[in-house]
C-alpha positions in Angstrom: -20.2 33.7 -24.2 -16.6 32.2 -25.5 -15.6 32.6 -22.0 -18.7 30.4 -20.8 -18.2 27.9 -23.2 -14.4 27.4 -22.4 -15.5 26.9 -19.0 -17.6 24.2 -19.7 -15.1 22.8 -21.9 -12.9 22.1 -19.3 -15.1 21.2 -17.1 -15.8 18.3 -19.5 -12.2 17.5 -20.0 -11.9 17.3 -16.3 -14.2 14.9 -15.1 -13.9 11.6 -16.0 -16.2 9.2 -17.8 -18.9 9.0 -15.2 -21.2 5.2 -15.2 -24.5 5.3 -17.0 -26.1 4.0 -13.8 -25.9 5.4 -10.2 -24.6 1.4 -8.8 -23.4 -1.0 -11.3 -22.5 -3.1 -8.5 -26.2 -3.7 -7.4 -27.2 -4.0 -10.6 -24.8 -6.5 -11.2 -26.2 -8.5 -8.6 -29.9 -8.0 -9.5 -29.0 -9.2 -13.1 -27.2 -11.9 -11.7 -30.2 -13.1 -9.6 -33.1 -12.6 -12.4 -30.8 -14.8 -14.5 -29.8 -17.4 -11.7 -33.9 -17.3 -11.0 -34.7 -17.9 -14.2 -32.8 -21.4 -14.8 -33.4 -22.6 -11.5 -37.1 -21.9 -12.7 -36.1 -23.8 -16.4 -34.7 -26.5 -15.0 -37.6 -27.4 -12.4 -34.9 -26.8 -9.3 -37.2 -23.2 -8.5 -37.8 -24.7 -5.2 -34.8 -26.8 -4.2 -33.1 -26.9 -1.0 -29.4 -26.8 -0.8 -27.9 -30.3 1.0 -27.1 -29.8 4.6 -23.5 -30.9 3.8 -22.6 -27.8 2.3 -23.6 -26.8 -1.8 -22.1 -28.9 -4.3 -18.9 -27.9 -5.8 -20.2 -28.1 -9.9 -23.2 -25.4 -8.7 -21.2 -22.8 -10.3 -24.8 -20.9 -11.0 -25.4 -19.8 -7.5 -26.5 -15.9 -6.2 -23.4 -16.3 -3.4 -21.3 -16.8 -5.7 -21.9 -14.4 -8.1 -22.4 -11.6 -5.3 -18.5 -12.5 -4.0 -16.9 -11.8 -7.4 -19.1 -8.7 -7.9 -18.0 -7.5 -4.9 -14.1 -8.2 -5.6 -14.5 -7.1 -9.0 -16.1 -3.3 -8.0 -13.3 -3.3 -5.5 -10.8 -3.8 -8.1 -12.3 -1.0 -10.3 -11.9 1.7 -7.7 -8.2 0.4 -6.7 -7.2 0.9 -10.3 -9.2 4.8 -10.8 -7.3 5.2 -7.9 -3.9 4.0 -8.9 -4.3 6.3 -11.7 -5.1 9.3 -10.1 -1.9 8.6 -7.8 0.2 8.2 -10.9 -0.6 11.9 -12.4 -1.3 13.8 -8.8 1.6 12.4 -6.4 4.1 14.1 -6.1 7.0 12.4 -5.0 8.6 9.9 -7.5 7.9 6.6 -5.3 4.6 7.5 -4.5 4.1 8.0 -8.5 6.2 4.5 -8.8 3.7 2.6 -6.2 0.7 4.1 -8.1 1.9 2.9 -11.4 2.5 -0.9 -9.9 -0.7 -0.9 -8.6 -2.4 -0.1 -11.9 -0.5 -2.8 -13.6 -1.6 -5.0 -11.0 -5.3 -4.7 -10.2 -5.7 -4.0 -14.2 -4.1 -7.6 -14.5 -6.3 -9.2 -11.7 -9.5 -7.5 -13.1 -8.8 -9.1 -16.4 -8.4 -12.5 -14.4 -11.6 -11.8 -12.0 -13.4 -10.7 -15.3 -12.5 -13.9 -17.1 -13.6 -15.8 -13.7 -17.1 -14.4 -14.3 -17.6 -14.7 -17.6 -16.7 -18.9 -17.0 -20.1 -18.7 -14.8 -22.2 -16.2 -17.2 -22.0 -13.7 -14.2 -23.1 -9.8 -15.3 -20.4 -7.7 -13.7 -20.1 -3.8 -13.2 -18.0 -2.1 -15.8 -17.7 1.4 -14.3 -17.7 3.2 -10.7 -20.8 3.8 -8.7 -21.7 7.4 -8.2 -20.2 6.8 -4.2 -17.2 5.6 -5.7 -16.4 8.6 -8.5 -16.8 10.7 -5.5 -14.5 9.8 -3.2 -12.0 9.7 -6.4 -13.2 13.5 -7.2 -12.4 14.4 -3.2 -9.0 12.8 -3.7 -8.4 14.9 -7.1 -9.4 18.1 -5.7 -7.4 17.8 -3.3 -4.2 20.4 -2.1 -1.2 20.0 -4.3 1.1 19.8 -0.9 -1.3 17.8 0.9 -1.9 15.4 -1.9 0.1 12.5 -1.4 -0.7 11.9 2.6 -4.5 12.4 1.3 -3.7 9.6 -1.7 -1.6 7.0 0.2 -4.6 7.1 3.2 -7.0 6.3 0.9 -4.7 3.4 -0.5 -4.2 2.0 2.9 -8.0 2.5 3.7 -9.3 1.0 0.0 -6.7 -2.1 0.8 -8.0 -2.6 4.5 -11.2 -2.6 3.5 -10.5 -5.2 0.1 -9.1 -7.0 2.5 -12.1 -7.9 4.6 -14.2 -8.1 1.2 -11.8 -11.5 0.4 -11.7 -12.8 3.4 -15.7 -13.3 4.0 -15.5 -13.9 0.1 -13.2 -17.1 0.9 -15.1 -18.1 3.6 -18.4 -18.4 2.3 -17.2 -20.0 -1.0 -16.5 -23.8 -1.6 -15.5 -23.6 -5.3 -12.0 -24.4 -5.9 -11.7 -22.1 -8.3 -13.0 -19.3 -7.0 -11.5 -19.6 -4.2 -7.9 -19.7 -5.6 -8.6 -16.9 -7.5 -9.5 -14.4 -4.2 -6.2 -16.0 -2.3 -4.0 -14.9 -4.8 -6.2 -11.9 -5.2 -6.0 -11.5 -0.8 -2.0 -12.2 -1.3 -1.9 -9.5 -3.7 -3.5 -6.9 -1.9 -2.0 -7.3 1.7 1.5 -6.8 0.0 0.2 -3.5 -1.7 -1.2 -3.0 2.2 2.8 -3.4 3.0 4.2 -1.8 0.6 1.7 1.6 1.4 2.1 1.5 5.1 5.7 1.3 4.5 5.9 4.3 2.0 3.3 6.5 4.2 5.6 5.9 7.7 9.3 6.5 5.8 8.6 8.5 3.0 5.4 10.8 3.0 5.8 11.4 7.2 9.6 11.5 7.4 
């Protein structure tokens, strides 16, 4: 019975703090459009048509935006689960170094992307989705010696993929702000990109 309990114990210790929903990111964006619903409904504009010349620039309230920095923001939460897990796991000393300048990094940018939001009243997911926790969980799990080739491809992959995330996000979006905010953000993750393809061709192959 001590023995079971110990088991479960540690079981507990090793899992992280799971999300209290199963997609924070969706319901994010359902939140976001109930709320951006309900003022268009307030302010009598329920029914309004956008101007053929593009939306106007002080429209900060709109469902397009709010979806782009949801998106970047989730993004930015798995980057940083992931950094950590790199951090403890890796186990050569550059990989361990990348993983801790990554954390620093997205942490910073999430504090910028969630101050972004909050300009905008924009609900924005606060933990991973159940998809997300589990592809950190595979990563944990995995082989001691095959570790760091497992980590750094998921890096690459996670940054590829951030990648396109910013670019359709800076192409759909015509607020200045915004807009300066995923550049840096895009500049920021394609020299992570750099700096991972660099470490997995002359460090983790060699």
């Amino acid at each position: 019975m001590i023995f079971l309990a110990l088991i479960i114990a540690l079981a507990a210790i090793a899992c992280k703090e799971r999300p209290t929903a199963k997609d924070p990111e969706k319901m994010a964006k359902d939140q976001n459009k109930a709320n951006l619903d309900h003022t268009n409904y307030s302010q009598g504009n329920y029914h309004r048509e956008d101007s053929k010349q593009g939306m106007n620039q002080n429209n900060h309230n709109d469902k397009k935006y709010a979806d782009i920095i949801v998106d970047v923001i989730s993004d930015q939460l798995y980057e940083i689960e992931l950094a950590k897990t790199g951090k403890t796991r890796a186990n050569s000393l550059r990989v361990r170094e990348f993983a801790t300048e990554l954390e620093k990094h997205h942490t910073k940018r999430l504090q910028q992307l969630n101050a972004l939001a909050g300009q905008f009243n924009y609900a924005i997911p606060r933990n991973l989705s159940d998809s997300q926790w589990k592809d950190i969980q595979d990563i944990e799990s995995t082989n001691s010696k095959k570790f760091d080739k497992k980590w750094i491809d998921e890096v690459i992959s996670a940054h590829n993929k951030a990648v396109d995330i910013l670019i359709k996000g800076i192409d759909k979006t015509d607020h200045i702000n915004i807009k300066n905010e995923l550049n840096n953000t895009l500049q920021e993750v394609r020299s992570h990109l750099e700096s991972a393809n660099y470490i997995k061709n002359n460090i983790i192959n060699k």
